[in-house]
N, C-alpha and C positions, 0 to 999 in steps of 0.2 A: 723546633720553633714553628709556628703558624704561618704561613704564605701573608705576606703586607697585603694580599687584595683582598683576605677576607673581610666583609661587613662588618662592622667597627660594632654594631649588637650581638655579633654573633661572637667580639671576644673582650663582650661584657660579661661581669656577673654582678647582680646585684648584691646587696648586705646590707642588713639593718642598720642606721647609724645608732646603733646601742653597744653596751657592752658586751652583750652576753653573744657574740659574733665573732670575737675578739683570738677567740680559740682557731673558729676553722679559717678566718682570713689573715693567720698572722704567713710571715713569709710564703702568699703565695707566688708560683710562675712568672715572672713578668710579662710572660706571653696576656696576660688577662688582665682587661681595665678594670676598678670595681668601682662600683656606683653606690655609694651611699647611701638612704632614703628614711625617712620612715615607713613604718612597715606598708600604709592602703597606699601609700606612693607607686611604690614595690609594683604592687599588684596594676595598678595601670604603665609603668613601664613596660612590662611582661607583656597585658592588653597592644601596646603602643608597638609592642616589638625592638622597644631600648636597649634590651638588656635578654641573654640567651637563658639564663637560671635565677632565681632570686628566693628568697626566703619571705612567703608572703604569710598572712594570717590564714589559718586553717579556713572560718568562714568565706573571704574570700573566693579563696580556692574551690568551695565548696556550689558555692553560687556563678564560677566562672568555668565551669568543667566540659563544656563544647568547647571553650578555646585554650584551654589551660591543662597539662597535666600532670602527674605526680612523678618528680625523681625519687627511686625508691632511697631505704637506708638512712636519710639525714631529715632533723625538721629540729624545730626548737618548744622542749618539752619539760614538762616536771612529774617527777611521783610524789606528789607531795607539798611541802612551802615551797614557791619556787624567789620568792623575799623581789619580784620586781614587778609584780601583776598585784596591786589594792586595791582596796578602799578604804577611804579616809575618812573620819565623822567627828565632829562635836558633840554629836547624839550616840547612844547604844542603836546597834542595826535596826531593833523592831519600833525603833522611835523617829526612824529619818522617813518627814516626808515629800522630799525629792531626793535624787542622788545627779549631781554633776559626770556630765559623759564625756571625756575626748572623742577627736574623730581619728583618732590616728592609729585605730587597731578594730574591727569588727568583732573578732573573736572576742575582745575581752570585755568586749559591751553587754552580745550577746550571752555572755557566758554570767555574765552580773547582774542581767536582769533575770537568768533562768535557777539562778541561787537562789535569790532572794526567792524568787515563788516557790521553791521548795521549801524553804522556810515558813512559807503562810502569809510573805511580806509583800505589796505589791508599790513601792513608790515610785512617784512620777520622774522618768528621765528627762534629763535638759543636757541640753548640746552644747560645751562649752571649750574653748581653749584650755591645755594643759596647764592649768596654772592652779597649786593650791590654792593660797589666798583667796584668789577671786570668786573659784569654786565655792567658798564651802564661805565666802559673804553671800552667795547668794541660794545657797543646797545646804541641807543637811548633811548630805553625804558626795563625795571624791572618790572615781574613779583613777588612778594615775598607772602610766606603766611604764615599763624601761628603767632610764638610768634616774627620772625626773623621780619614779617610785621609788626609790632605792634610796634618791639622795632626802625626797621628805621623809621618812620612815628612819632614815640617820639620824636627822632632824628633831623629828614629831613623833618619835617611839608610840607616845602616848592616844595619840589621835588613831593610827593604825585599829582598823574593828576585822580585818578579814585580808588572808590571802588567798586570791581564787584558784590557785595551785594545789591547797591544801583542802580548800572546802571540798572541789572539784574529788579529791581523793576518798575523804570521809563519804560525801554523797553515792559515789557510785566503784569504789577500789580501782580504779583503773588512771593510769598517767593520763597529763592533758596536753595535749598537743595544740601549740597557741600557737605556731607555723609550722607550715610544710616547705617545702625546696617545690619548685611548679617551672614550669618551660612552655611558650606558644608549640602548640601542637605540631605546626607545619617549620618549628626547628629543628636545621641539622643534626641526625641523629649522632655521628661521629663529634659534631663539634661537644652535644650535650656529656655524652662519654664522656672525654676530655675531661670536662669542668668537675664532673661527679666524679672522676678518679684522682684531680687534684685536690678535692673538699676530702675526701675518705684517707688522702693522703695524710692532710691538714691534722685529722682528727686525730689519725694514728702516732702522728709526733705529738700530740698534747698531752699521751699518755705519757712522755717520758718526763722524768720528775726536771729535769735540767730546764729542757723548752717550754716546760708548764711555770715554772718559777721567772723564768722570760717575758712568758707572755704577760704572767700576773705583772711585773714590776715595769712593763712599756705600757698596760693601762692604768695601773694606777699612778703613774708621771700622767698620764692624758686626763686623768679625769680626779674628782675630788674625794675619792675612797681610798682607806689603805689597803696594800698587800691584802693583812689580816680577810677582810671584808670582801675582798672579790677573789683571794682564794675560795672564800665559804659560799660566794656566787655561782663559782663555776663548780661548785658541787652540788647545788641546789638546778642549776639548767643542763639537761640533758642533751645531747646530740643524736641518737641514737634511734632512729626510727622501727625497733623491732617488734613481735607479734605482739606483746600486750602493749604498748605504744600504737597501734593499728588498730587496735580493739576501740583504747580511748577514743581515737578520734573517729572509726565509726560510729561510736555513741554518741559524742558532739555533734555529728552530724544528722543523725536520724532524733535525739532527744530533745538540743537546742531549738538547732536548723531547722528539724523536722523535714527531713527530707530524704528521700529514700534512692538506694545505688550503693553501690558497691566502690570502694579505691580502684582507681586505676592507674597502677604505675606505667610511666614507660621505663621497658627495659634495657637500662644503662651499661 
């Protein structure tokens, strides 16, 4: 167990308040508070020093890298559909012009606007609340992501034009990495160890079929998906931050981003 006078940031972890989190924060340590957020939340806890690990949007990360660094091994990824990153349309894609943006993820803004132009498409972004309806009364086209994309896409099959997971794969064959795991620089290096060896713990029991059929059946009592539908989620979102998972996200980062540097993990 941790000494009571450690810094109450220092035995935080942050976590998405999404589902696809659900894996590596089930039964963790009690030793550890977790902080819930959404994801560009995340990223200024981290800044604020709230919280010792958290799972922030790749961009973020990207743009925060004199104060922020990479825990290696874990990030939240897809090869492929990952069925919770859209876009939403009344229009076919090369006919929407505007598309509705939340603010609650960097990554998947920037990754929607850099689609579409590879496409030849360039429509006007508008910054809006998560909210289908509202959206897409006043845009052609809906960003959504998380569990809000998941449950309209249950919903709205039909409205669904694109998931940036899958395009993301077509466009360039490489996974995309839509978070990283990140720690303020000047965090304890023993406590961050710690938090990375109970997350890899975490991961390692998801593989067994008993704990995984666990986890699935304490989300879907939490949220409004069955078993079915978020067993196929968590095989759609990746945990697994390895060489072609590193690749993607240097590609994100020099092709989106545009911005040039190398990953720097610390080592955990």
């Amino acid at each position: 167990m941790m000494s009571v006078d450690v810094p109450t940031w220092q035995r935080t972890i942050g976590r998405v308040a999404f589902l696809n989190c659900d894996p590596l924060y089930h039964d963790l340590p009690d030793e550890w508070r977790v902080l819930a957020a959404p994801p560009a939340w995340l990223t200024g806890h981290l800044l604020r020093k709230d919280c010792l690990i958290a799972p922030i949007p790749a961009a973020d990360w990207a743009l925060n890298r004199e104060e922020l660094v990479l825990v290696p091994e874990l990030g939240i990824i897809s090869d492929g559909a990952v069925g919770s990153v859209l876009l939403f349309g009344n229009r076919e894609i090369e006919d929407m012009r505007d598309v509705a943006l939340p603010t609650d993820s960097a990554t998947s803004r920037r990754l929607l606007m850099y689609l579409l132009k590879k496409r030849g498409h360039d429509p006007r972004p508008v910054e809006m609340g998560p909210d289908l309806d509202s959206m897409l009364a006043r845009c052609d086209g809906a960003l959504l992501i998380g569990d809000r994309a998941l449950d309209e896409a249950q919903k709205n099959p039909g409205l669904v034009r694109m998931d940036l997971g899958m395009e993301w794969k077509d466009v360039t064959g490489l996974p995309m990495v839509f978070a990283v795991f990140a720690a303020p620089r000047e965090a304890p290096m023993h406590m961050i160890s710690k938090a990375h060896e109970d997350l890899m713990e975490a991961l390692r029991r998801f593989k067994d079929e008993d704990i995984r059929k666990r986890i699935i059946s304490d989300s879907s009592r939490r949220s409004s998906f069955t078993s079915e539908r978020i067993d196929k989620y968590f095989d759609e979102v990746l945990y697994h931050l390895d060489k072609e998972a590193e690749l993607g996200l240097t590609t994100f980062i020099s092709e989106v981003l545009e911005l040039e540097g190398s990953l720097e993990f610390l080592i955990a």
